[in-house]
VMD Tcl script that draws the C-alpha trace (Angstrom):
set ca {
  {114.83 93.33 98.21}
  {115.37 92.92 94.88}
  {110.95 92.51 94.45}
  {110.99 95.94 95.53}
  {113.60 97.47 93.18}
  {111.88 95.97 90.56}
  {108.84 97.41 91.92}
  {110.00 101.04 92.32}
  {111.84 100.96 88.75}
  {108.69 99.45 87.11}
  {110.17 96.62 85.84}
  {108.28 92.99 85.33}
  {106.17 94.20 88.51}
  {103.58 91.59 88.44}
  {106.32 89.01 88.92}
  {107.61 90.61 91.54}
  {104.61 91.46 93.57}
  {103.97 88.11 93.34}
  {106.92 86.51 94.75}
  {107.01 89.12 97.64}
  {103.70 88.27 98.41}
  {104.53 84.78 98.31}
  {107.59 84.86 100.39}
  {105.85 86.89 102.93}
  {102.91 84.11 103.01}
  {106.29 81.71 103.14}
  {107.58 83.53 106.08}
  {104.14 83.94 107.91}
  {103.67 80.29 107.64}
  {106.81 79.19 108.83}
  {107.74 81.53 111.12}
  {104.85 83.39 112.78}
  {102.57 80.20 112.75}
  {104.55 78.29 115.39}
  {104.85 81.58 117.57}
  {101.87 82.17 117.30}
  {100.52 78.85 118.10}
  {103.05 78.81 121.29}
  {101.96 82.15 122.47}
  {98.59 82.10 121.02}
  {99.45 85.44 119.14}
  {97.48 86.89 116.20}
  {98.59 86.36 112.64}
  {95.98 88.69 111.01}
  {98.44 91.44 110.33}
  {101.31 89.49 108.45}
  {98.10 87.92 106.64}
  {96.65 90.82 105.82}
  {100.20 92.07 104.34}
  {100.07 89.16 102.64}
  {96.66 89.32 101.02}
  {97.56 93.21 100.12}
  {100.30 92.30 98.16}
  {99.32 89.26 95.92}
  {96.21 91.40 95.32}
  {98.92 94.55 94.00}
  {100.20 91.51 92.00}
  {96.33 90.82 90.17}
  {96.39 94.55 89.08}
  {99.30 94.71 87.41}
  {99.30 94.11 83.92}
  {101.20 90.93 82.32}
  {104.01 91.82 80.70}
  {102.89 90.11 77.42}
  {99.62 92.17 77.34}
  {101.40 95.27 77.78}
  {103.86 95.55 75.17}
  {100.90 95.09 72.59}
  {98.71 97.91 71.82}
  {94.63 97.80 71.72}
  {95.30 98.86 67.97}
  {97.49 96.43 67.01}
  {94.86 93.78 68.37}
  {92.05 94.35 66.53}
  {91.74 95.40 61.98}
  {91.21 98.73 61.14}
  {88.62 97.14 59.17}
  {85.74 94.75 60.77}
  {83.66 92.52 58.87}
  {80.20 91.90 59.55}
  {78.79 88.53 58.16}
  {75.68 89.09 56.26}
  {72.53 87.97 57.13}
  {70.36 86.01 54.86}
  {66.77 86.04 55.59}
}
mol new
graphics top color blue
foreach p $ca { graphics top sphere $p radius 0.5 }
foreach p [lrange $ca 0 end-1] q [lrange $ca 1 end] { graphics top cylinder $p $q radius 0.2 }
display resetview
């Protein structure tokens, strides 16, 4: 619950898609495995959830990158070693 607030409000969002993702995977595992071993259900859609959401958490951008600024990573000025020949 509080994964997806942070979600919605845009707030350290990779951290949060990633533990929702892994406490779905946490759930699916201990949960829906021995159901579905029992009943011989399929697993393939909490899975797939899953999968969907750790890969929302690879997109987002880490929180360190984001505060800093293409701009403020590189000079203004770039200097090219000469070449002697």
């Amino acid at each position: 619950m509080v994964a997806g607030i942070l979600l919605l409000v845009g707030k350290k969002t990779r951290a949060a898609a990633t533990w929702l993702g892994l406490t779905v995977l946490f759930v699916v595992l201990v949960v829906y495995v021995p159901i579905g071993v029992v009943e011989r259900a399929s697993l393939d859609k909490g899975l797939m959830f899953c999968g969907t959401v750790l890969l929302l958490a690879g997109t987002m951008p880490r929180e360190a990158s984001r505060r800093e600024s293409s701009a403020d990573q590189w000079p203004h000025e770039t200097r090219i070693p000469k070449v002697v020949g």
